[in-house]
Phi, psi and omega in degrees: 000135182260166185269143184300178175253168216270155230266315154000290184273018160263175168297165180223154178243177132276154186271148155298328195246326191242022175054083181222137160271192197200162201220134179323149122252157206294316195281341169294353206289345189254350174230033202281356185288328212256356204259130177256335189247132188287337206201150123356280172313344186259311188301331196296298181281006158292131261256183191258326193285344191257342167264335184278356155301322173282337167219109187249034157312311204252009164278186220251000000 
């Protein structure tokens, strides 16, 4: 069976909200372009008017 690879050789982002970095997971592998946030908790506190500028998809 092969072995993952070592947490080193994966990609990495920085968080949008608290500047952290954060390293690929296998459940992010189908959005990982889209994804900004280290946690749950970081999507959380961003303010809401500061996500319909970045998805302006989602006004109204």
């Amino acid at each position: 069976m092969p072995r993952a690879p070592a947490k080193a050789d994966l990609p990495t982002k920085t968080c949008a909200h608290c500047g952290r970095p954060f390293a690929w997971r296998k459940k992010w592998s189908r959005d990982w372009e889209q994804v900004r946030y280290c946690s749950d908790a970081c999507r959380r506190k961003v303010p809401a008017l500061a996500k319909r500028e970045d998805e302006p998809w989602q006004r109204s």
